[in-house]
Every structure is written in C-alpha cells, then in structure tokens.
C-alpha positions in Angstrom: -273.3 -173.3 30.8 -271.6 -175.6 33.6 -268.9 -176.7 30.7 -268.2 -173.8 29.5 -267.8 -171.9 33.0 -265.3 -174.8 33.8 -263.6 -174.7 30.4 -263.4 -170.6 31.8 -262.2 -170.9 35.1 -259.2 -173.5 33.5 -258.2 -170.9 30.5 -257.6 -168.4 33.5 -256.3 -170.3 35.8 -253.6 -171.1 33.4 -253.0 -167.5 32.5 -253.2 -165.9 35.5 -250.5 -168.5 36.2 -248.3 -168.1 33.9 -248.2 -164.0 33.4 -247.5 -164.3 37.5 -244.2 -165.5 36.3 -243.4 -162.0 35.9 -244.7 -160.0 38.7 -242.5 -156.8 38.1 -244.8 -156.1 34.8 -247.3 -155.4 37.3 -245.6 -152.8 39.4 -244.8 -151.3 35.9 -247.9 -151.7 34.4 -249.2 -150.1 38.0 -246.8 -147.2 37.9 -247.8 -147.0 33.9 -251.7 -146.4 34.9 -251.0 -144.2 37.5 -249.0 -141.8 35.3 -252.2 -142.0 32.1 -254.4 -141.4 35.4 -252.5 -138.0 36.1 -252.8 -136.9 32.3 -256.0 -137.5 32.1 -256.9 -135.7 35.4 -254.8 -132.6 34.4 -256.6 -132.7 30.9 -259.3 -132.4 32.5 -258.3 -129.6 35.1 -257.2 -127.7 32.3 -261.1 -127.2 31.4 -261.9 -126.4 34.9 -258.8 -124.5 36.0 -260.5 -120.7 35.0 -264.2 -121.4 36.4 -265.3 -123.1 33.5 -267.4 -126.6 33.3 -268.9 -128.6 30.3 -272.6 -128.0 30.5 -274.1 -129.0 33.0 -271.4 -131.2 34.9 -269.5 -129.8 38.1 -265.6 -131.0 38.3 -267.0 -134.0 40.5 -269.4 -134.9 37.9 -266.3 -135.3 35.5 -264.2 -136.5 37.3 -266.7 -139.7 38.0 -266.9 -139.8 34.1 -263.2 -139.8 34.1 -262.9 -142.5 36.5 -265.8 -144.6 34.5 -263.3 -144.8 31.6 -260.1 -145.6 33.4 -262.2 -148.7 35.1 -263.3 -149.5 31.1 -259.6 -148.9 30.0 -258.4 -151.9 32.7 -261.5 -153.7 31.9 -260.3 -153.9 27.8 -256.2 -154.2 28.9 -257.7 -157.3 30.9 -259.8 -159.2 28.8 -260.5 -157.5 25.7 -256.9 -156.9 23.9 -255.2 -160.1 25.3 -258.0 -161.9 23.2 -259.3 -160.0 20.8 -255.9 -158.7 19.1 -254.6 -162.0 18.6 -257.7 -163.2 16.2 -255.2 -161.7 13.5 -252.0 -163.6 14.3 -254.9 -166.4 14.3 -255.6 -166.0 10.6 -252.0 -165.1 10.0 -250.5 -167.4 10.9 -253.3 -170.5 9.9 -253.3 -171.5 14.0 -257.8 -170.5 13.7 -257.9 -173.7 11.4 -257.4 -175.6 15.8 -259.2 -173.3 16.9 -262.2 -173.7 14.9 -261.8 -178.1 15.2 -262.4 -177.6 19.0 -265.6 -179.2 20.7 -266.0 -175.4 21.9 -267.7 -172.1 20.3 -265.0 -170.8 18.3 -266.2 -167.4 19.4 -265.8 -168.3 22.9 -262.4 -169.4 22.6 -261.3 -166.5 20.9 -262.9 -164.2 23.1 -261.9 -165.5 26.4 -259.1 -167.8 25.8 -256.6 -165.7 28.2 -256.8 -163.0 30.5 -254.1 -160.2 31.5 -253.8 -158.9 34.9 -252.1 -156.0 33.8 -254.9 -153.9 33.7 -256.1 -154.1 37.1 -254.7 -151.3 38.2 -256.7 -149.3 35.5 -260.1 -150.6 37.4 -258.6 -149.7 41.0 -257.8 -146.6 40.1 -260.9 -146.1 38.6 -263.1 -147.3 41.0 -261.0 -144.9 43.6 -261.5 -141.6 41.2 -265.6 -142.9 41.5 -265.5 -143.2 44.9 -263.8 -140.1 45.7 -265.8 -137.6 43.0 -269.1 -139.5 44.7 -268.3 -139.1 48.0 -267.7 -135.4 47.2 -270.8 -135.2 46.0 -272.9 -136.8 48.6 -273.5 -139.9 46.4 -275.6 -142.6 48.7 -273.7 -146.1 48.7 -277.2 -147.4 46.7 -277.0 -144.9 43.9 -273.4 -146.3 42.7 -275.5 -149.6 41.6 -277.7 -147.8 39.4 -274.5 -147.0 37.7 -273.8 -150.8 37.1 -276.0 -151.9 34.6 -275.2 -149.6 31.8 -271.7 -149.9 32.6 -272.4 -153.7 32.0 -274.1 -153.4 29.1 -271.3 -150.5 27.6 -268.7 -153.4 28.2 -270.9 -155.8 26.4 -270.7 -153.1 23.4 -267.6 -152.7 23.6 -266.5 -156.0 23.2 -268.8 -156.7 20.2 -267.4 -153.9 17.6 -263.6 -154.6 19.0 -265.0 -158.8 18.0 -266.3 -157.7 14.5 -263.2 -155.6 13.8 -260.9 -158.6 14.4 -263.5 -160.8 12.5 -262.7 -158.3 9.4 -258.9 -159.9 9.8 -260.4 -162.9 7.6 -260.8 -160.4 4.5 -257.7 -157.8 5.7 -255.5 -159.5 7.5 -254.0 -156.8 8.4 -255.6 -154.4 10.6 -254.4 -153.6 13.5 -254.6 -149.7 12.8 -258.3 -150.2 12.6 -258.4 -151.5 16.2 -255.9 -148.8 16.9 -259.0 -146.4 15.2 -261.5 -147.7 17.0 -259.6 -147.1 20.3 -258.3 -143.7 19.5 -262.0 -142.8 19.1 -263.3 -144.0 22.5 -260.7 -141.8 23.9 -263.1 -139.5 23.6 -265.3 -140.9 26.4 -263.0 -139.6 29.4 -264.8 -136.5 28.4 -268.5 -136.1 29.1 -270.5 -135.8 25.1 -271.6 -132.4 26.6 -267.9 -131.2 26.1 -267.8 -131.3 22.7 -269.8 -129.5 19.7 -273.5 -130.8 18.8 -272.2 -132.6 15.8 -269.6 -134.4 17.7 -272.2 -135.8 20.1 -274.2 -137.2 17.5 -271.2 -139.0 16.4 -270.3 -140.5 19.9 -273.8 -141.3 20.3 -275.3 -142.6 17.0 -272.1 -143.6 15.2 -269.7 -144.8 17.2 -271.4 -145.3 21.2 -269.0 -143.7 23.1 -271.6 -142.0 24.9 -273.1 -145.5 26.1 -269.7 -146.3 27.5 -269.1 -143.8 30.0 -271.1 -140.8 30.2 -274.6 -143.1 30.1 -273.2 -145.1 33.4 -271.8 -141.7 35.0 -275.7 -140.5 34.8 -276.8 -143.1 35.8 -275.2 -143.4 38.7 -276.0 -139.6 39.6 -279.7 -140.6 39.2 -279.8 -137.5 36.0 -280.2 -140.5 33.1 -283.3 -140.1 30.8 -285.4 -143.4 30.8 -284.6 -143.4 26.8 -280.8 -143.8 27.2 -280.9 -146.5 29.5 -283.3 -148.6 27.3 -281.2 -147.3 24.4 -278.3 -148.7 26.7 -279.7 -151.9 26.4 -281.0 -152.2 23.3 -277.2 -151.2 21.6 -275.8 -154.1 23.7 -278.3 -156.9 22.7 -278.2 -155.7 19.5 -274.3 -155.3 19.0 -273.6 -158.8 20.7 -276.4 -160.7 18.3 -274.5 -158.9 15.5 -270.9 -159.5 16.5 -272.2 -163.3 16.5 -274.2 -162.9 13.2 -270.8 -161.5 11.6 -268.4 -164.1 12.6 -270.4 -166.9 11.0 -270.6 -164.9 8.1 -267.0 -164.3 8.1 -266.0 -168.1 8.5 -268.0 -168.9 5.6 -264.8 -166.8 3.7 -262.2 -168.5 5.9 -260.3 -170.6 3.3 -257.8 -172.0 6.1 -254.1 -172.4 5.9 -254.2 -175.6 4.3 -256.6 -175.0 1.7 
C-alpha cells in the first residue's frame, strides 16, 4: 500500500505540475462551472417557480441534491475522465502493451495515472450549494457526515461502470459515445428519482444507479434514508468495484497487442 501511495503522490505531482503550466484554463474552466451551475439551478426553479415540489422534497431539499451532483461532476472532470477516457487511445494506439509490462496493477495505472484540476471548481461550487440549502434548513454541522459515506461509496460506483466501459475498448475500440451514454444518463441525478415517473425510478435505481449517486447521499445527509438503501449503497459499490476488476482481466485475456 506504502508503494503504491508513493507511486500516487508522484503521478500527481507530475500532473498537477504540468496542467499548472496553463493556469488561465482554470479561470475558464471556473467561469465554465459557474455558468452549468446557473442552468442547472434555473432547471430546477423552473419546477418550483408556481408552488410546485417533487414529492416530498422542499426547494432546499433539491437544491442539496443539486449541489451533490455538481461536487460528483468535479469529482469525474478530476479523476475520472482524465484517466478513464484515454484507456481507448491506449488500445488505439498499441501504448496499453507499456502499460501492461509495468511492475504496477495495470488497473491502477490506468485509473489513476493523472489527475485534472479543472474540475475543482465543480466540488466548490458544490459543496457551497450543500452548505447553503443545509444551512437553510437547519442542518446540524454532524448530519453533513452522514452524507459522506454513500457519497463515497456512489463515487466508488461510479468509477467502476465508467472502468468497465473503457475496458469494452479492447473488443470496440471505438466508443466514446458509450461513455458519452453513460454520462448523458447520470444527468439525470441533478434531479431527485422522486421527479420522475415510477418506471423511470426503477431505471435510475435498478438499472443504471443514479439514484445511489446523488439522491441516496442527499438523504442521507437529511437523516430521511431507509436503512435498506444505505446497505444497498454499499453493497452496489463492493459489488461493482469486484466486477470492474473481474472484467478487466477478462478483457486482457482478448488483448492481442499492437505487435502481435
């Protein structure tokens, strides 16, 4: 664990130092959050404008569901998509064949090899739309950790299916639509499940998690979260990661390499 956590703190070091280079991407990439922020907040007063609420969640309720996505939405533009989108330039371009002769998990590497601080202004803005719907809402300072774990373990789902899609790269190589898919669909979670029809929340819950991602933690946090979606919670996470690393070995056994 000591190695790899070294091997970690060198990839980023590296990255952070070299995407510093260009420090006006992050006033634009600030500026660029800030403006999705304000669509998604006047999505969302559109609902609310006329008296109207999903079931059973006031404005301030969705507005900390709101503010749960945006902090998962800088979370993925940080570590997720600078790693995970380039596994199919990997196989493209026959550069996995290095990756895979390292001393290191291959999954590892690929997962964590950079890191983009780009979408840090996604998780401060998030964590300010939290703050401010929970402080609205007389949320005590020790209720916002009960929000932490699922939101954990929603990150830790997360980043197994966008890992198994780029793992699918080695059969398609090309297929960056499907990630484009899969993130398309978790739009969806800037909306709490109650907003949309019965057979919609089945399908955000059972099909593809989006549930688990943001309106789980956003209960959570408000102390309203059934017992059975928290262990669910878990259980997806544990289960999706063992997958994800199942799936990838399976994969590589069809990996033919650029020289062969």
């Amino acid at each position: 664990m000591e190695r790899y956590l070294n091997v970690l703190r060198l990839f980023w070091g590296a990255a952070i130092a070299a995407e510093l280079e260009y420090r006006i991407n992050f006033l634009i990439a600030a500026l660029s959050s800030l403006g999705n922020l304000t669509g998604s907040l006047f999505g969302l007063f559109l609902f609310y404008q006329t008296g109207y609420t999903f079931e059973g969640w006031s404005w301030e309720e969705a507005l900390i569901v709101l503010g749960v996505f945006t902090l998962l939405q800088g979370f993925s533009a940080t570590f997720l998509a600078p790693n995970l989108n380039q596994i199919v330039r990997q196989v493209q371009e026959g550069t996995l064949d290095f990756v895979l002769l390292k001393p290191i998990s291959s999954q590892f590497w690929l997962s964590a090899r950079t890191v983009s601080p780009w979408g840090l202004p996604d998780v401060f803005f998030g964590l300010i739309v939290i703050g401010y719907a929970g402080s609205r809402l007389g949320v005590a300072p020790m209720a916002y950790s009960l929000g932490v774990l699922p939101l954990l373990f929603g990150m830790i789902s997360l980043y197994s299916l966008w890992f198994m899609l780029g793992a699918t790269s080695i059969w398609f190589v090309k297929i960056y639509n499907v990630t484009e898919v899969l993130r398309g669909l978790l739009e969806a979670g800037r909306f709490p499940t109650a907003a949309y029809p019965v057979a919609y929340r089945f399908f955000f819950t059972f099909i593809v998690p989006v549930a688990f991602l943001t309106t789980v933690p956003a209960q959570a946090l408000l102390n309203r979260v059934e017992s059975g979606l928290m262990l669910g919670s878990v259980g997806l996470a544990i289960a999706l990661l063992f997958i994800s690393r199942s799936f990838w070995r399976f994969a590589l056994r069809f990996y033919t390499s650029a020289s062969s």
